[in-house]
C-alpha positions in Angstrom: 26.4 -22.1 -27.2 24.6 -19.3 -25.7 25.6 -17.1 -28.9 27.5 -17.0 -31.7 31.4 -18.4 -31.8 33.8 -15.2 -32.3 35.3 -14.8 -35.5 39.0 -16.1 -35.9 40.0 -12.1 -36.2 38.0 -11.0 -32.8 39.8 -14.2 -31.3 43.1 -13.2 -32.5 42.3 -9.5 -31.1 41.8 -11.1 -27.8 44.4 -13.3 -27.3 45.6 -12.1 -23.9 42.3 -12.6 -22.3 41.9 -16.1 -23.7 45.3 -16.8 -22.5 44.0 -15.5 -18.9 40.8 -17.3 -19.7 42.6 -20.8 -19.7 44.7 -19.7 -17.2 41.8 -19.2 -14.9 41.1 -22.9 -15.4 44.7 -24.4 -14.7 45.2 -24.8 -18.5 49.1 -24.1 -19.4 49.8 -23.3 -22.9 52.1 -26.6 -23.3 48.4 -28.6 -22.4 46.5 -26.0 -24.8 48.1 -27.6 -27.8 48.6 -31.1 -26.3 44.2 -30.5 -26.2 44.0 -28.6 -29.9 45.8 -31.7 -31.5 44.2 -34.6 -29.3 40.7 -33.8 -28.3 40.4 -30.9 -30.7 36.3 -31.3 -29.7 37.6 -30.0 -26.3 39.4 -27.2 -27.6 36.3 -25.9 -30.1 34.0 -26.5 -26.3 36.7 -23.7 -24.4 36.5 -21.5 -27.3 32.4 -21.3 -27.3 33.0 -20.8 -23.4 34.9 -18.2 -23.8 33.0 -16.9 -26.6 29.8 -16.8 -24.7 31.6 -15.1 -21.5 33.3 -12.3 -24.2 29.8 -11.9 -25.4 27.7 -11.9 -22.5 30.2 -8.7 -21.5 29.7 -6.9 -24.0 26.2 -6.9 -24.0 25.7 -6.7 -20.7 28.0 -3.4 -21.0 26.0 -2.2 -24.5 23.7 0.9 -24.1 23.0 1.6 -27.7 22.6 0.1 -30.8 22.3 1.5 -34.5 20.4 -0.3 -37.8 20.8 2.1 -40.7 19.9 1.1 -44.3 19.4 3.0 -47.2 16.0 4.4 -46.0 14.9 3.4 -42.8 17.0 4.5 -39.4 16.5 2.1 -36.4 18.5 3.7 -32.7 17.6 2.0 -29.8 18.3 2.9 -26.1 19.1 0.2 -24.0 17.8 0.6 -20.7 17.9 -1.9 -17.5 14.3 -3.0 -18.0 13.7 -2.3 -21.3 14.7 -1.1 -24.9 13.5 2.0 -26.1 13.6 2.8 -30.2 13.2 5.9 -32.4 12.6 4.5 -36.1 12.9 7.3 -38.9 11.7 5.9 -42.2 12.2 8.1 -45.4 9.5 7.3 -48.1 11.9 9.1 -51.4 13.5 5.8 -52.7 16.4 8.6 -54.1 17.2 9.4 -51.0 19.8 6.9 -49.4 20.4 8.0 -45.7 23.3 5.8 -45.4 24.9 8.5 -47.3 26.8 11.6 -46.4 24.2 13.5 -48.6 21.3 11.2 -47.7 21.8 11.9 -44.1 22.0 15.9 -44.4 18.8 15.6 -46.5 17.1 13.8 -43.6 18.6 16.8 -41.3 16.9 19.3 -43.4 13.5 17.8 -43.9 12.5 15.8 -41.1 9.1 17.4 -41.1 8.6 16.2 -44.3 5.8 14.4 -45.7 8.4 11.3 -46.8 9.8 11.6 -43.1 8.1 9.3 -40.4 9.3 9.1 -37.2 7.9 6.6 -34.8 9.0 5.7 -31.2 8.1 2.8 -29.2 9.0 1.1 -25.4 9.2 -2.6 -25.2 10.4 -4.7 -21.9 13.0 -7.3 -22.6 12.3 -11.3 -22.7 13.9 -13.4 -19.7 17.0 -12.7 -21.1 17.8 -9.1 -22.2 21.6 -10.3 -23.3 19.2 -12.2 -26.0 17.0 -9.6 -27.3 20.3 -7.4 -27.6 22.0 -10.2 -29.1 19.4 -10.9 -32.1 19.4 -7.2 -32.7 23.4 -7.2 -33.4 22.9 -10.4 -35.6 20.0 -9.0 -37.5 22.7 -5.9 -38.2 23.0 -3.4 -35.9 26.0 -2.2 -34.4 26.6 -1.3 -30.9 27.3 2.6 -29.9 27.9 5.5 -28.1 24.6 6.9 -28.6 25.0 10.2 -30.7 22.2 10.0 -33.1 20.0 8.4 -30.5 20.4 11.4 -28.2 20.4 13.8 -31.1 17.4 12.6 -32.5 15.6 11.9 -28.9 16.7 15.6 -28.2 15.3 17.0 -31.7 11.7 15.6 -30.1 12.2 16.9 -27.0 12.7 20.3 -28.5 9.8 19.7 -31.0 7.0 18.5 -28.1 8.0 21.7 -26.1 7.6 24.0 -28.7 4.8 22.6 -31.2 3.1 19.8 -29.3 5.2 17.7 -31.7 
């Protein structure tokens, strides 16, 4: 397996395509359960297929990802060469970002001295599906890309005006 089997939930969620999925290889449902209750090592071979295809979609369509804890914000941009990441770490161990508060602080004072905000570029490996994949099983979540853009904007606005 390319990545990681998906859950029995995600599976369920997805039934129709796995149905198409078998389809695609001649496989009617009477001979999907004659193969789960006789060669049930078959069965668990076309459900990491299938995983792997559902994942390499997914990441292959994903242009953000998100890792927020408590006091460390990590948005990357997923571009077709490479990644690109803005990390804002917040130094004040009250402050919890992950929180409705914590983040409104973080609005407030980013030019603060317990605000650092670092930026970096980095090319992908052989396999960019990979890098994006490790990211999402090290806990960051795939999305639309608000907070990057609003925070990539923010420095925009801030090199323009102060040489930020």
């Amino acid at each position: 397996m390319k990545y990681r089997r998906l859950t029995k939930e995600q599976l369920e969620e997805m039934h129709p395509e796995f149905i198409n999925f078998l389809a695609s290889q001649s496989i009617t449902a009477s001979e999907w359960d004659d193969i789960k209750k006789n060669k049930p090592q078959v069965a668990e071979e076309e459900i990491d297929v299938f995983s792997d295809l559902v994942w390499e979609g997914v990441l292959s369509k994903a242009e953000y990802l998100e890792h927020i804890s408590p006091r460390t914000m990590n948005l990357f941009s997923l571009g077709e060469n490479e990644m690109e990441l803005i990390s804002i770490i917040v130094g004040d161990e009250l402050i919890d970002i992950t929180t409705s508060d914590g983040y409104k602080w973080l609005q407030k004072n980013l030019l603060d001295d317990e605000v650092k905000i670092f930026t970096a570029k980095k090319s992908y490996s052989d396999n960019p599906n990979e890098d994006k994949f490790k990211l999402i099983e090290s806990g960051a979540v795939i999305t639309k890309g608000k907070l990057f853009n609003y925070f990539d904007d923010l420095m925009e606005l801030g090199k323009e005006t102060n040489g930020f």
